[in-house]
N, C-alpha and C positions, 0 to 999 in steps of 0.2 A: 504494500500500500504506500502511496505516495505520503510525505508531511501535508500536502493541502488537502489531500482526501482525510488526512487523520484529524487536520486541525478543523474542518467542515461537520465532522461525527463529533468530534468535542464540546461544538461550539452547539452541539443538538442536543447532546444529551443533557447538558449545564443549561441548557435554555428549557428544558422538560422537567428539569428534577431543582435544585439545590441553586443553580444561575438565577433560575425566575425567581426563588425565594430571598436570594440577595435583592434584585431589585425592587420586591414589593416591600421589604424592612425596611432599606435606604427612605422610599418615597413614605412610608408608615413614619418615619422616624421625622420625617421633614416635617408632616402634617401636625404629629404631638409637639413638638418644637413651636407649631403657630396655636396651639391650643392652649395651653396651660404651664411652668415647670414640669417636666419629668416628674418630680418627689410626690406630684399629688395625682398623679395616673396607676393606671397599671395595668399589666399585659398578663392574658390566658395564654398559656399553653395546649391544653386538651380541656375543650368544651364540650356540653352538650348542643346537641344538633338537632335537637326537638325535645317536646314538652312530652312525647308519646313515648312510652318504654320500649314499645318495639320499635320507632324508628327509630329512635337515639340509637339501640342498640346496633341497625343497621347501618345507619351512617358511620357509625364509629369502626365498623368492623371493614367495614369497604374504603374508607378512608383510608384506611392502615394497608390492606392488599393493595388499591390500586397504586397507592404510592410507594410502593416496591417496585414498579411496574421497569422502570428506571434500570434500576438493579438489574432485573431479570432483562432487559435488553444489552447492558453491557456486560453480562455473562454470556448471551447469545453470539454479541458479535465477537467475540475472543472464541467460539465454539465454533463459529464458520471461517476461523484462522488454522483451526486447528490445533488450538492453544486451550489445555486446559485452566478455568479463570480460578476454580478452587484451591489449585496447585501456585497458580501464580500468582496469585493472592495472600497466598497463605492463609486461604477460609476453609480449613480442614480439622480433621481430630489426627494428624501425625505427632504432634508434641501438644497435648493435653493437660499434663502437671507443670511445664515451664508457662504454657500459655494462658492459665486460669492462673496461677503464682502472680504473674507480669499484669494481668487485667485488673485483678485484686488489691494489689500493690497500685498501680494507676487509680483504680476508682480511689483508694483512702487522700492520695495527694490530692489528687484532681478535687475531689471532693471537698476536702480542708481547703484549699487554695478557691474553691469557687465559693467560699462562705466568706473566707476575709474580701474578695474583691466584691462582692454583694452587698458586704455590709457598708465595705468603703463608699461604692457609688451609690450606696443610697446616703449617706452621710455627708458625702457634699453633692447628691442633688442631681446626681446623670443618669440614675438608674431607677426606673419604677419600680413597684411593687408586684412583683413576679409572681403570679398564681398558676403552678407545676399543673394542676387539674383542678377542674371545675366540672364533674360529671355527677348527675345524681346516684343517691346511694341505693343501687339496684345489686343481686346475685353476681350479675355477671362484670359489675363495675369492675374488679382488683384482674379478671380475667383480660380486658378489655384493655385496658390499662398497662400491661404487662404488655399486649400485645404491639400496643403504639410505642411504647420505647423499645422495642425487636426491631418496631420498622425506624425509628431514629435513629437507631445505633447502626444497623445494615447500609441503610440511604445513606448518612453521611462518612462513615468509613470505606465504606468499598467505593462510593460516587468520589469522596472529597479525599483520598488517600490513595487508595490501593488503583483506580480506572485513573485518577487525574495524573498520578505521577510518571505511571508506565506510559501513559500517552505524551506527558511532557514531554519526557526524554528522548521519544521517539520523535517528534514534531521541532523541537529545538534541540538538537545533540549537544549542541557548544553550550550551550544553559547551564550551569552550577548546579547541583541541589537544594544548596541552601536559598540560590531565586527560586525556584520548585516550592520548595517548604514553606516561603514566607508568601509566595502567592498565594497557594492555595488556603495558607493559616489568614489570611486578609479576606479570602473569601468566604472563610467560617465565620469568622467574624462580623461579615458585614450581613451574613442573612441571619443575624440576632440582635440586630441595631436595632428593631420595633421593639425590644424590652430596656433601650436604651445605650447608652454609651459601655457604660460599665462590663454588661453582657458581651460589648462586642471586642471590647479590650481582653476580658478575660478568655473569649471562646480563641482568640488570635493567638494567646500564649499558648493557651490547650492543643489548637493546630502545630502549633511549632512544634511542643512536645510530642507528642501523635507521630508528625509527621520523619520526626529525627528518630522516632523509637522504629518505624516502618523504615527508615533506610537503612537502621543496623541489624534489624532482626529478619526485615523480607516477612514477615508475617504481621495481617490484619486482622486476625482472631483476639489477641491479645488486645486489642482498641475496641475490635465490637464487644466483648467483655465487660472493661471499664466503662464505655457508655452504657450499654445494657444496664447496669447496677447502678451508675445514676442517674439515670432516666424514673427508674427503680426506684426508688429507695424516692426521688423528688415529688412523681407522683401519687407515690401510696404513702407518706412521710412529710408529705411537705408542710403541714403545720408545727410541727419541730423543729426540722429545718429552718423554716424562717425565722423562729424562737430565737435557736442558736447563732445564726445570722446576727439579730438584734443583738446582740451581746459583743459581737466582734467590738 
């Protein structure tokens, strides 16, 4: 494949998945900017999608598949390369005890480190008040829930790490890593700007680290992990969470 035919599928799959969601934060981010301070706002995560238990529960569940969808096409196209994506990805169970160790170990910093800069940007004023989930308390909530952070942790690890690096490299050979790294960690960043500055500072260092852990290890297991468990632990926890937040 040519680099203009690579950088053309890049520039589709960023525009379908994680791209579109950076430009709708950006301009979210502009709007709250003309509306009020940040400190007296605040941004959902996971809502409900109807006042009805069975849609809610439909929407929520479709929401979460279709938006893998991403995913599952740049699995595909590495499949009609003839390149296995699980393999070269490192989204496998070959090494299971180093990569749940490594996940583990990531969610407790990652986690620490995302309560001090929460607490900071709401203390001087760049950061709203972040609500993890807002879904009524139904059977199938903690299920439901658990599912939408599978699909956060999948969509932005494999789309914003594992798909965007291998593509860089191939598209810009002469490119350094660390431009790789700080791009991509700039584009994590910026499609978390609708919960403010702070969020989007802290998810840029998160990418950096992410992305330096993925060039020395070659494995994205160990990042869907770490998100998986806070995505976790935010929206089934997040009234504690903010507690401890408040205290930083």
């Amino acid at each position: 494949m040519t680099r203009r035919f690579l950088g053309w599928e890049l520039a589709i799959v960023l525009g379908l998945s994680l791209g579109r969601s950076a430009v709708y934060a950006v301009l979210q981010l502009a709007e709250r900017l003309t509306l009020a301070p940040l400190a007296e706002q605040s941004a959902t995560v996971q809502t409900s999608r109807s006042r009805a238990e069975f849609f809610d529960l439909s929407y929520q569940v479709l929401d979460s598949l279709f938006a893998l969808f991403p995913v599952a096409l740049v699995c595909y196209l590495f499949f009609l390369q003839g390149v296995n994506p699980f393999r070269r990805f490192g989204l496998d169970l070959r090494r299971p005890v180093r990569d749940l160790s490594l996940g583990v170990g990531l969610f407790l910093i990652i986690g620490l480190g995302t309560l001090v800069v929460y607490g900071a940007g709401r203390a001087a004023g760049i950061t709203t008040e972040i609500i993890p989930a807002d879904v009524g308390e139904h059977w199938w909530t903690s299920p439901v829930l658990i599912l939408a952070a599978l699909r956060h942790s999948l969509l932005e690890e494999v789309i914003m790490v594992a798909y965007l690096f291998d593509r860089a490299r191939r598209i810009w050979p002469r490119a350094g890593i660390w431009l790789i790294i700080l791009a991509a960690a700039l584009l994590r960043g910026a499609y978390h700007l609708y919960q403010g500055f702070g969020p989007g500072i802290g998810n840029l260092l998160m990418g950096i680290i992410f992305g330096w852990l993925y060039q020395r290890y070659g494995r994205v297991m160990p990042l869907v992990i770490a998100h998986l468990l806070l995505d976790v632990v935010a929206f089934l926890a997040f009234p504690l969470v903010l507690r401890l937040a408040s205290l930083q």
